[in-house]
C-alpha positions as CSV (number, residue, x, y, z in Angstrom):
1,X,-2.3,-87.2,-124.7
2,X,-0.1,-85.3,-122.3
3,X,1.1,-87.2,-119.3
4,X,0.3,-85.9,-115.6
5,X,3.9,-84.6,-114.9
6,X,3.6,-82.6,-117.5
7,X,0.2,-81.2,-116.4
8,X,1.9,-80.6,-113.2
9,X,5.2,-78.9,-114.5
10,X,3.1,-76.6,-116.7
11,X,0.7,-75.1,-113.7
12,X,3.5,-74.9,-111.6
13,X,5.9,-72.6,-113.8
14,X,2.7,-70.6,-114.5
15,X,2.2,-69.8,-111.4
16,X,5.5,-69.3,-110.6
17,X,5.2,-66.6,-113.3
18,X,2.5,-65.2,-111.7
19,X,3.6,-64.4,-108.5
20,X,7.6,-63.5,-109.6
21,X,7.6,-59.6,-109.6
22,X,8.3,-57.6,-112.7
23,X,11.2,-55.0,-112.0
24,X,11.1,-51.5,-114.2
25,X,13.0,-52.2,-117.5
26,X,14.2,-48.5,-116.6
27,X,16.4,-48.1,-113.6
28,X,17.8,-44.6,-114.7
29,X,16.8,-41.6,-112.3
30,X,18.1,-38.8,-114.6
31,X,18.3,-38.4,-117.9
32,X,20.4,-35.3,-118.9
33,X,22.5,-33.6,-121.8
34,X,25.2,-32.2,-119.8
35,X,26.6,-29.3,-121.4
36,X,29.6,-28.8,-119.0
37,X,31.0,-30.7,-115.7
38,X,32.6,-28.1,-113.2
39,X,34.8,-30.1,-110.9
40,X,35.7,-28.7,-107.0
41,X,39.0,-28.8,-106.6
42,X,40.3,-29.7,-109.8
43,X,43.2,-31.5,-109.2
44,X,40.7,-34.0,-106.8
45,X,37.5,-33.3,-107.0
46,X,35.4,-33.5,-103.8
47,X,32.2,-32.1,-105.6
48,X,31.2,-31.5,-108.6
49,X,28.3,-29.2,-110.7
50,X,26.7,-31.0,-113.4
51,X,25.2,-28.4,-115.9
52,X,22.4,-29.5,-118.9
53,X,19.1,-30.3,-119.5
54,X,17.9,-32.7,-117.2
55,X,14.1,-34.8,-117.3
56,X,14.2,-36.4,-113.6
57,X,12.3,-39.7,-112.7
58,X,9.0,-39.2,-110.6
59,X,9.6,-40.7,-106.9
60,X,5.9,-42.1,-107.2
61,X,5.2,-43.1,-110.9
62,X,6.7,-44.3,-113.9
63,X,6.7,-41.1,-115.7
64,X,9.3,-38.1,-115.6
65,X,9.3,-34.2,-114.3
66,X,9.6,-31.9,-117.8
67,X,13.1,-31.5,-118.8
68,X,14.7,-28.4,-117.8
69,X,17.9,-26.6,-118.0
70,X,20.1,-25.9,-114.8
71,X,22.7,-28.5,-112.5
72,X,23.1,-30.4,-110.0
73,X,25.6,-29.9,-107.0
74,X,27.5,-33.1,-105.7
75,X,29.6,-34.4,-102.8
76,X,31.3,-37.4,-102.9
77,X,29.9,-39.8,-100.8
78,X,32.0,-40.3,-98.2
79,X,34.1,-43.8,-98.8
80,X,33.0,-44.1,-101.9
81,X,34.6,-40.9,-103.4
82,X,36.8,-42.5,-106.2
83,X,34.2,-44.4,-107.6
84,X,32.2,-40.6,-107.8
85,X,35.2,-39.2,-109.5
86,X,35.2,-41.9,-112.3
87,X,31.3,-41.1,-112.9
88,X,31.8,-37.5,-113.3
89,X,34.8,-38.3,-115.8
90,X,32.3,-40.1,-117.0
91,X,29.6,-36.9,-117.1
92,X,32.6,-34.8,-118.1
93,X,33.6,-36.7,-121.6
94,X,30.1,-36.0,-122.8
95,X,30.1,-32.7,-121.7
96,X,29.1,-30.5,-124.8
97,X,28.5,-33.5,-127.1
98,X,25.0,-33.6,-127.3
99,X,25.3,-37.2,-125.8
100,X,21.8,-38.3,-123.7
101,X,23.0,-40.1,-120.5
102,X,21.3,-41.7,-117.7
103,X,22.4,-41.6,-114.0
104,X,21.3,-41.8,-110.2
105,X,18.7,-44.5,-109.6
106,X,14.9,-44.8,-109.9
107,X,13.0,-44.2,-107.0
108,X,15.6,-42.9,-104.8
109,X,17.2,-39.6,-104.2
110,X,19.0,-38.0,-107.1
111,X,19.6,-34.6,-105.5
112,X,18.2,-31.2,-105.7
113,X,18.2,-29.8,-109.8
114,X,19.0,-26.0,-109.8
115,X,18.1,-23.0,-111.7
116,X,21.2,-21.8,-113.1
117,X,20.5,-18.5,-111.0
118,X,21.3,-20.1,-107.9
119,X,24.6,-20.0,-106.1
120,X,26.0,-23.5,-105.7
121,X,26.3,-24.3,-101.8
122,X,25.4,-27.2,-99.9
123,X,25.9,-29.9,-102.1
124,X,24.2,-33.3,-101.6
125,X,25.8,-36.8,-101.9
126,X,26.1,-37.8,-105.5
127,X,23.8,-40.5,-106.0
128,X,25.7,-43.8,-107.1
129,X,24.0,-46.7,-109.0
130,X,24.8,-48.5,-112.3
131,X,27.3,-46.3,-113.3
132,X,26.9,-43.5,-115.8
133,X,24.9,-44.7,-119.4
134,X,24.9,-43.6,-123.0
135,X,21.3,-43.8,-124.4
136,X,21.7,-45.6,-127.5
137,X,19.1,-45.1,-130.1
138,X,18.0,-48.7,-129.2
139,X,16.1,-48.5,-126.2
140,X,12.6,-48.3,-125.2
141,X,9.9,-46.3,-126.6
142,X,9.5,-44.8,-123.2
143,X,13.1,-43.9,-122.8
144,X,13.1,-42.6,-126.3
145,X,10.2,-40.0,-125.7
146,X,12.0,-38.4,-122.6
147,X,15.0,-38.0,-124.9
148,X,13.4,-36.0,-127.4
149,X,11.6,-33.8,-124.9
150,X,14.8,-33.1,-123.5
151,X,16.6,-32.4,-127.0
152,X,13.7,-30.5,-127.3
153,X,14.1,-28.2,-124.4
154,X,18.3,-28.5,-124.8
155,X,17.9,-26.9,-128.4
156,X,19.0,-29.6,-130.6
């Protein structure tokens, strides 16, 4: 016969489990194969266009927009400019490798994704989060699905 503390010390971490919110498992707001990285200046890049085949997160949902081919044109956020830099070396090393990569975060801003037939002018604060991430071929089921669709669309 279980004791009374114990009766009590199970209904309370239950309902502590009730009432703890879940966060996404997901906190990527891009997923993109980036074919090329095209750094403004060079030398020190203030901006940078991002080129591939980009699925980007829904601001509303769980689900992602259809993967499509084009770039993204970034700023540096102002103060936080080297830290920008060392994500698009990031973006830049797996330029051209085929390598799936997530970015930006979920349910915020992740900038505008253009057509490659527009110019690139106005570029929008690069959207800094976790860091830049190799999708591994161990990850969700979800994440996995978004991958192929955008394989799919990249050609490979």
């Amino acid at each position: 016969m279980k004791s009374p503390i114990w009766k009590g010390l199970i209904w309370t971490g239950l309902l502590l489990a009730a009432t703890v919110p879940v966060a996404a498992s997901d906190p990527m707001g891009v997923y993109c194969i980036v074919d090329k990285v095209v750094l403004e200046p060079a030398e020190r890049a203030d901006r940078a266009q991002i080129w591939g085949t980009c699925a980007l997160a829904n601001t509303n949902d769980w689900y992602f927009q259809a993967p499509a081919k084009g770039y993204f044109y970034f700023s540096a956020p102002s103060g936080q400019e080297d830290a920008a830099r060392a994500e698009w070396a990031d973006l830049k090393s797996v330029a051209g490798t085929g390598q799936a990569v997530g970015f930006a975060r979920r349910y915020k801003p992740v900038g505008r994704f253009r057509p490659a037939t527009d110019k690139p002018t106005a570029p929008e604060a690069y959207p800094l989060h976790n860091g830049v991430i190799k999708v591994s071929q161990r990850v969700v089921p979800e994440v996995s699905e978004v991958v192929a669709k955008i394989k799919q669309v990249h050609g490979r």
